[in-house]
C-alpha positions in Angstrom: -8.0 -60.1 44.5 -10.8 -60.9 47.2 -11.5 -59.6 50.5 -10.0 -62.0 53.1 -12.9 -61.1 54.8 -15.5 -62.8 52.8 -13.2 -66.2 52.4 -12.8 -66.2 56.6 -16.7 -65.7 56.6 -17.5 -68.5 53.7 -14.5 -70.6 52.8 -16.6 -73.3 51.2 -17.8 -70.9 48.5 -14.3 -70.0 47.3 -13.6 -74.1 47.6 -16.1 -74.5 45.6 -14.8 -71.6 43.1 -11.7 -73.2 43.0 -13.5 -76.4 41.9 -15.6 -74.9 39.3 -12.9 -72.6 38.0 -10.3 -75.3 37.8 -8.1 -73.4 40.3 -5.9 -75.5 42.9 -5.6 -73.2 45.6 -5.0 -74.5 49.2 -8.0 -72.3 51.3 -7.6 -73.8 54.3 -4.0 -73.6 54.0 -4.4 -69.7 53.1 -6.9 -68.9 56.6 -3.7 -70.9 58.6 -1.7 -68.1 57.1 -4.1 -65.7 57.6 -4.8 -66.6 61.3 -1.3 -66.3 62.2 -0.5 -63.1 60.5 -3.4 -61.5 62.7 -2.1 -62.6 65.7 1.5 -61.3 65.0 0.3 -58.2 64.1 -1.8 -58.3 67.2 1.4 -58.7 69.2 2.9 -55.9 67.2 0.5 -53.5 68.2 0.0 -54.7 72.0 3.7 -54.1 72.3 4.1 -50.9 70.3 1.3 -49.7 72.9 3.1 -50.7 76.0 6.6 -49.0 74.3 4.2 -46.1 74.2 3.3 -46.3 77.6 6.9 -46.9 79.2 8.3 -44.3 77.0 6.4 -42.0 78.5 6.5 -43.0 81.8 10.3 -43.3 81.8 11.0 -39.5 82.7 8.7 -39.3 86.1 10.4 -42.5 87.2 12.5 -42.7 90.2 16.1 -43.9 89.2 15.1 -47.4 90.7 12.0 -47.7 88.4 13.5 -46.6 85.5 15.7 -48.7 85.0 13.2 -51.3 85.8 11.3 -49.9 82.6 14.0 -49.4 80.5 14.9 -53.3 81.1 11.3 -54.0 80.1 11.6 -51.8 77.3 14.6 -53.6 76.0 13.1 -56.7 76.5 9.9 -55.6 74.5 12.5 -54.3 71.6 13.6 -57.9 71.2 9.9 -59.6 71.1 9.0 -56.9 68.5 12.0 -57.9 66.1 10.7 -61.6 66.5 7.4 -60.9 65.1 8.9 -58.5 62.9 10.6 -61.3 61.4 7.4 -63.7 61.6 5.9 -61.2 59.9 8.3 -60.9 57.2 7.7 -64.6 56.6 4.1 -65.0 56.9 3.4 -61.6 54.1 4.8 -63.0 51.6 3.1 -66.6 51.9 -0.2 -64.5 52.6 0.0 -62.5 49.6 1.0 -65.2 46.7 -2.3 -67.4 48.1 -4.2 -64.6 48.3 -3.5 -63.3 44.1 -4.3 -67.3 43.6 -7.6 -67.0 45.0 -10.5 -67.0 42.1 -13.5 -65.1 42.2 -16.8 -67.0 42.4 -18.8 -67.1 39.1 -22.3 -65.3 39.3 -25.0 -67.9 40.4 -26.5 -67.5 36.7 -23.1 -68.9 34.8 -23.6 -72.3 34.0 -21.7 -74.7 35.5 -19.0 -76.6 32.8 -15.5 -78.3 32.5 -15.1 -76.3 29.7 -15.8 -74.1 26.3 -17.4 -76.8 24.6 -20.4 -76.4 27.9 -20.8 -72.9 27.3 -24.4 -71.9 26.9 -25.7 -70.2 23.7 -28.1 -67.4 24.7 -28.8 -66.6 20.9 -27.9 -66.6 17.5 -28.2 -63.2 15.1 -27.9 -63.1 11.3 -28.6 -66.1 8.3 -25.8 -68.4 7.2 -25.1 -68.2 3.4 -25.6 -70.8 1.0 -22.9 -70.6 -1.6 -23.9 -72.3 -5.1 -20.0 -73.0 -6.2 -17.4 -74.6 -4.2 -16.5 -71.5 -1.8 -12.3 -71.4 -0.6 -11.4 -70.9 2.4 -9.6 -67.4 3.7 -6.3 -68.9 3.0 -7.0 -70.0 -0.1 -8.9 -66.8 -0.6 -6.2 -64.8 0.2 -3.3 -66.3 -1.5 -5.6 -66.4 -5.0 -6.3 -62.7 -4.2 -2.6 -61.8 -3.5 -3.6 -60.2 0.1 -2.2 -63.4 2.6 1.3 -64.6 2.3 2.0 -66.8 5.4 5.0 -68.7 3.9 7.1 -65.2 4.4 5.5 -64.7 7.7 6.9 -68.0 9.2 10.4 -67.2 7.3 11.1 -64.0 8.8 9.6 -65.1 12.1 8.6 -68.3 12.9 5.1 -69.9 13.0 1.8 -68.6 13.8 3.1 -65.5 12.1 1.9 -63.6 8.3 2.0 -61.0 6.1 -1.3 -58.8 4.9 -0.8 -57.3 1.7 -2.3 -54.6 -0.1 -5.9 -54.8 -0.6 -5.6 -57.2 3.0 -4.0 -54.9 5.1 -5.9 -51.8 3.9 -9.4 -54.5 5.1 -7.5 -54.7 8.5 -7.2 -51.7 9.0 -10.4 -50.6 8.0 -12.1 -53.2 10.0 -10.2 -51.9 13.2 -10.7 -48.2 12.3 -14.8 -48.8 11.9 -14.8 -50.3 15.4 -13.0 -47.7 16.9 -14.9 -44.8 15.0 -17.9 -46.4 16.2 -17.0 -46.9 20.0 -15.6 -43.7 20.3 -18.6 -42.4 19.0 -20.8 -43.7 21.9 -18.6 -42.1 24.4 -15.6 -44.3 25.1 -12.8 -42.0 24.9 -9.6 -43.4 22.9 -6.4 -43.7 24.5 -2.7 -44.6 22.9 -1.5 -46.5 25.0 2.1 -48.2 25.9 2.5 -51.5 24.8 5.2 -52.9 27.7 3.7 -53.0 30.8 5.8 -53.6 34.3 4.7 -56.6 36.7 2.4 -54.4 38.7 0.4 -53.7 35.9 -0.1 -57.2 34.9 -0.5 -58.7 38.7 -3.0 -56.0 38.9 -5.3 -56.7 36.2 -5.0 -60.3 36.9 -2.9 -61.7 34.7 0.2 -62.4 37.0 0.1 -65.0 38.3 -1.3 -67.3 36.1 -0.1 -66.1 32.2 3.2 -65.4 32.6 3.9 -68.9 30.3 1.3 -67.1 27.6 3.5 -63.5 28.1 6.3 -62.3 25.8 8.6 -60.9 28.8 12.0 -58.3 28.3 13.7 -60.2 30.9 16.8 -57.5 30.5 13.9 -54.7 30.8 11.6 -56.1 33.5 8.9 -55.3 31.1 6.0 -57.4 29.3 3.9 -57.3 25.9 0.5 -57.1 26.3 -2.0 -60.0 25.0 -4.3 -57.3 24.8 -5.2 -53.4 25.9 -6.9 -54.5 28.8 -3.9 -54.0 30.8 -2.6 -50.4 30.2 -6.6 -49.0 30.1 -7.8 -50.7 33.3 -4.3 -50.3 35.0 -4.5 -46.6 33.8 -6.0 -44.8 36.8 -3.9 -47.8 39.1 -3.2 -46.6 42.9 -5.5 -43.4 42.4 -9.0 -42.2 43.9 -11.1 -41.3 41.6 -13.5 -38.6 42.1 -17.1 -40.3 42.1 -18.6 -37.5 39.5 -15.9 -39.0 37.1 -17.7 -42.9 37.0 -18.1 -44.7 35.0 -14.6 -44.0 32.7 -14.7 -45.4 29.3 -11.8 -46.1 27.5 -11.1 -47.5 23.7 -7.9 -48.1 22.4 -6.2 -49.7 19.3 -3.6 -51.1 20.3 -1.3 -54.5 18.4 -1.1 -57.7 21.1 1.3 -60.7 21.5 0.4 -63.8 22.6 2.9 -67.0 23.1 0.1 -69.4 22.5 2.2 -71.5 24.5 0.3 -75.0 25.0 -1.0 -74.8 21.6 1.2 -76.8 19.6 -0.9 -78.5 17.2 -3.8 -76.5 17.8 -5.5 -74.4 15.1 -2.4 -74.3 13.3 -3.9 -73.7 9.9 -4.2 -69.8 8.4 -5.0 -66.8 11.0 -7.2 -68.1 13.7 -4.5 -68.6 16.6 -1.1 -66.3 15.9 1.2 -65.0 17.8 0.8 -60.8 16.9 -2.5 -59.0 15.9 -4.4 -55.8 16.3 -7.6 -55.3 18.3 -9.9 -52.7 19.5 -10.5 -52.8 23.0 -13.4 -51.1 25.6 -13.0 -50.9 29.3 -15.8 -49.3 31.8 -14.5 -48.7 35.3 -17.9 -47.8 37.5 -19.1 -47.6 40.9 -19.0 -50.6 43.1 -22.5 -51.9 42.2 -23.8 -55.3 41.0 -26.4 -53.6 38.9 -24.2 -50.9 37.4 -21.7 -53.5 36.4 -24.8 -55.8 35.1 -25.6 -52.3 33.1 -21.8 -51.8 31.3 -21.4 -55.6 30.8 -24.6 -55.4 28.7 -23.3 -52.4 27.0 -19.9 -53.8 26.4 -21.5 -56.7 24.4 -23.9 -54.4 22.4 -21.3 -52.4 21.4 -19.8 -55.8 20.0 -22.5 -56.8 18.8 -23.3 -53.5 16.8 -19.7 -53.7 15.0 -20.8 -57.6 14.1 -24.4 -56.8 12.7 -23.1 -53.9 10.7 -20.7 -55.7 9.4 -23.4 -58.4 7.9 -21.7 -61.3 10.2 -23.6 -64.2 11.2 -22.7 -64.3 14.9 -24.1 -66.2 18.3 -23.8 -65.2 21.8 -22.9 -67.4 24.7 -22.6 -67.3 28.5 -19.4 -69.0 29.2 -19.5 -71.3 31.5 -17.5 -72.0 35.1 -14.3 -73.9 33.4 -14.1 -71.5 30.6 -13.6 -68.5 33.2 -10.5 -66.7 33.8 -9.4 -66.2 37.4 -11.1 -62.8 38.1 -13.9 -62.9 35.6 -17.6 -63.4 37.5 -19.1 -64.1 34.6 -18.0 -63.8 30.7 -20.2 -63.2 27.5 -18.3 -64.6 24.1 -19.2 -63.5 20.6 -18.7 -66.0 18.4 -18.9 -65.7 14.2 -19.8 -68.9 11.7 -16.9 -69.7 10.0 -17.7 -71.6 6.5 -14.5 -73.4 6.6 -14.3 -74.6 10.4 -18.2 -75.3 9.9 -18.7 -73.7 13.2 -19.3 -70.6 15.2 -15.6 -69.6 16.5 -15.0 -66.9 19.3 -14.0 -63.7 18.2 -14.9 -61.4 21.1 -15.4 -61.7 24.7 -16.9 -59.1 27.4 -16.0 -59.7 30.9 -17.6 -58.9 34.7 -14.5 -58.8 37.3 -16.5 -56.8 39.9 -14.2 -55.5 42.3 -11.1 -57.9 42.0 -8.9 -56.2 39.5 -9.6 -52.5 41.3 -8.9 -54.4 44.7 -5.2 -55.6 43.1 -4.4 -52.5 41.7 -5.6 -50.6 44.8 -8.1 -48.1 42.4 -11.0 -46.3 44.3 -13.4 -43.4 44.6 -14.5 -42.0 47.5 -18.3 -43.0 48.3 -20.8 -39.6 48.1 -21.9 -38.0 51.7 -19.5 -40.4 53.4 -15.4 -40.8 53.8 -15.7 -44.4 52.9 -13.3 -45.2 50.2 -14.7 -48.0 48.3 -12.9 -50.1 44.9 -14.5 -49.6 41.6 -15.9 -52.4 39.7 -14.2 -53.0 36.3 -15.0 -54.7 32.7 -13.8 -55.0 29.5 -14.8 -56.5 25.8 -12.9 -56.7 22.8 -14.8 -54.3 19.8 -12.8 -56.4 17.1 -9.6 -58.6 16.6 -8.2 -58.8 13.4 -6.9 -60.6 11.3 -9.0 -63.1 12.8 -12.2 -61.6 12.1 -11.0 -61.6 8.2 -11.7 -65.2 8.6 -15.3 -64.9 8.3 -15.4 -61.6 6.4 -13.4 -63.7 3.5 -14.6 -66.5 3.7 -18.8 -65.4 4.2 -18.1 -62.3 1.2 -16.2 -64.3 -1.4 -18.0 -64.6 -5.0 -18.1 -67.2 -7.4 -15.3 -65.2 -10.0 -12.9 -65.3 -6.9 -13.7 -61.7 -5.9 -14.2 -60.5 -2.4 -17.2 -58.5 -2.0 -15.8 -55.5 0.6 -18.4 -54.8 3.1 -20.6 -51.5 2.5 -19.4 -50.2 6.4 -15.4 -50.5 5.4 -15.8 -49.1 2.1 -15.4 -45.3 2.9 -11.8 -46.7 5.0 -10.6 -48.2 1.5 -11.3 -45.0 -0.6 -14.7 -46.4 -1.3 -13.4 -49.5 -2.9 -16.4 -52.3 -3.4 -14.4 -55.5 -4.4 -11.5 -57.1 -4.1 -10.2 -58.8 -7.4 -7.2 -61.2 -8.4 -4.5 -59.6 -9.7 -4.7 -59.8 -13.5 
């Protein structure tokens, strides 16, 4: 959420937000709100001061003059339950505007309608040549006995699969290598709950906006996460934090559901776009500082970045641009990996700047050193690893010409120090 304050001082900027972003929120219509909810609560205030005053009055009054003032009282009693009730009205208007309102993008985040006009900042790692005709990961993984889709969409509809043996052991030793290594620079590991109430999600941002993306337990009140994100930045939610305790690192592995509602049609083919998967996920909540947060975004993406290179990925890195943002994000780094059989780097990670607009909406602050100023932290957050999606490239880049899959040297010690993959004979 923003501070009112800076949309009353420069309501074009979060127009033109709105514009960039792709967001239709009414401003002007959110400062008429605004402007009439200050002066009802003016009113409220100037007449809770004059009830104040007569109430205390009222006992050195003559019989006359009291009963003047306790006419005046009862009169004031009346006005006060008419704002009361404006005010009732107006909150509620007020509030909904206000968790529609997008943050402004960082004046170095290229301005675009969408992903296709994000900016690559660089490219790490060769492309391999094959010299047979290479399969993709489907193909790879039915040959190899490690996919079955077919029983995935059976038991549960599309967009859903089955890893197998060799498969699901390279899952999860791809998601246990990113969280050994992340946890070893620091980021403490949480377990975290995996339905979240409304607060949780309107705090981190994702209500309103993804509640059509959101696997909801109407009978429960409760939601699935699309990703850790929301139980590790919501963790510390409505506390103050002591400053000696900034930045907090968290890490969790955690399984996330996602509708893909909207997608019908779209990348229907093997694990790119499904409905369940596992990821690793890191969230820094620091001090409320532009550089510190330029600091941990950086850090965010080279702990990314370290999980891709020692994993012998070919990956490129790219400042995603206005139309590509979320709501809160100020400005978003994606990871993207080459893909032999899309013939194109495909996002696999993203690390994300919200500044203070997550902390503001969860109400999460420390108290500011040498003064009593309570101020909201800044938060980010960046996936380590998603899988199965990153088995797309790790199949499809490590496949030999004998239909073997060549297991990378940094997972072997997960799979009992297994080198290759082979049919099954």
């Amino acid at each position: 959420m923003i501070d009112i304050k800076q949309i009353r001082d420069n309501p074009e900027q979060f127009k033109d937000a709105c514009s960039a972003k792709h967001f239709n929120v009414d401003i002007d219509g959110l400062l008429a709100v605004d402007a009439e909810l200050k002066t009802v609560k003016q009113q409220l205030q100037d007449i809770s001061t004059d009830k104040n005053r007569l109430g205390r009055s009222i006992p050195k009054l003559s019989p006359e003059e009291k009963q003047s003032a306790l006419s005046q009282l009862s009169e004031l009693k009346q006005r006060e339950a008419e704002y009361n009730e404006q005010l009732g009205q107006l909150q509620p208007q007020f509030d909904e505007l206000m968790q529609q309102v997008p943050q402004p993008a960082d004046d170095d985040v290229p301005l675009g309608k969408d992903d296709t006009e994000n900016i690559e900042i660089r490219k790490e790692g060769e492309i391999p040549r094959f010299d047979f005709e290479p399969k993709d990961h489907v193909q790879l993984g039915l040959a190899l006995g490690i996919i079955d889709i077919e029983r995935g969409v059976k038991l549960a509809g599309t967009r859903n699969y089955f890893l197998k043996g060799d498969g699901a052991l390279l899952h999860w030793a791809v998601l246990r290598f990113a969280m050994d290594l992340v946890a070893g620079r620091g980021y403490v590991p949480l377990s975290v709950p995996l339905l979240m109430k409304d607060e949780a999600m309107r705090g981190t941002g994702y209500y309103p906006g993804s509640e059509d993306q959101t696997y909801r337990m109407e009978k429960d009140q409760l939601n699935l996460v699309g990703t850790a994100e929301v139980p590790l930045t919501a963790y510390r939610m409505g506390e103050i934090v002591d400053a000696d305790e900034l930045p907090l690192k968290y890490v969790a592995l955690s399984s996330c559901f996602r509708r893909e509602a909207g997608a019908a049609g779209k990348d229907t083919y093997g694990l790119y776009r499904i409905h369940q998967f596992d990821k690793v996920e890191q969230v820094v909540v620091c001090a409320n500082s532009a550089e510190e947060s330029r600091k941990y975004h950086e850090e965010i993406l080279a702990n990314a970045e370290a999980v891709m290179r020692d994993l012998g990925l070919p990956y490129r890195v790219v400042n995603v641009c206005t139309g590509d943002l979320g709501r809160g994000q100020a400005k978003k780094f994606d990871i993207e990996a080459w893909m032999p059989s899309r013939g194109k780097y495909c996002e696999t990670h993203s690390a994300s700047k919200f500044y203070e607009f997550q902390a503001r909406r969860m109400n999460l602050r420390y108290k500011e050193p040498g003064t009593k100023r309570n101020l909201f932290c800044h938060t980010l957050n960046n996936t380590v690893i998603a899988s199965p999606r990153i088995l797309i490239p790790i199949l499809e880049l490590y496949q030999n010409a004998d239909g073997s899959l060549t297991i990378p040297e940094v997972l072997r010690p997960y799979m009992n120090g297994k080198q290759k993959i082979t049919q099954p004979s």
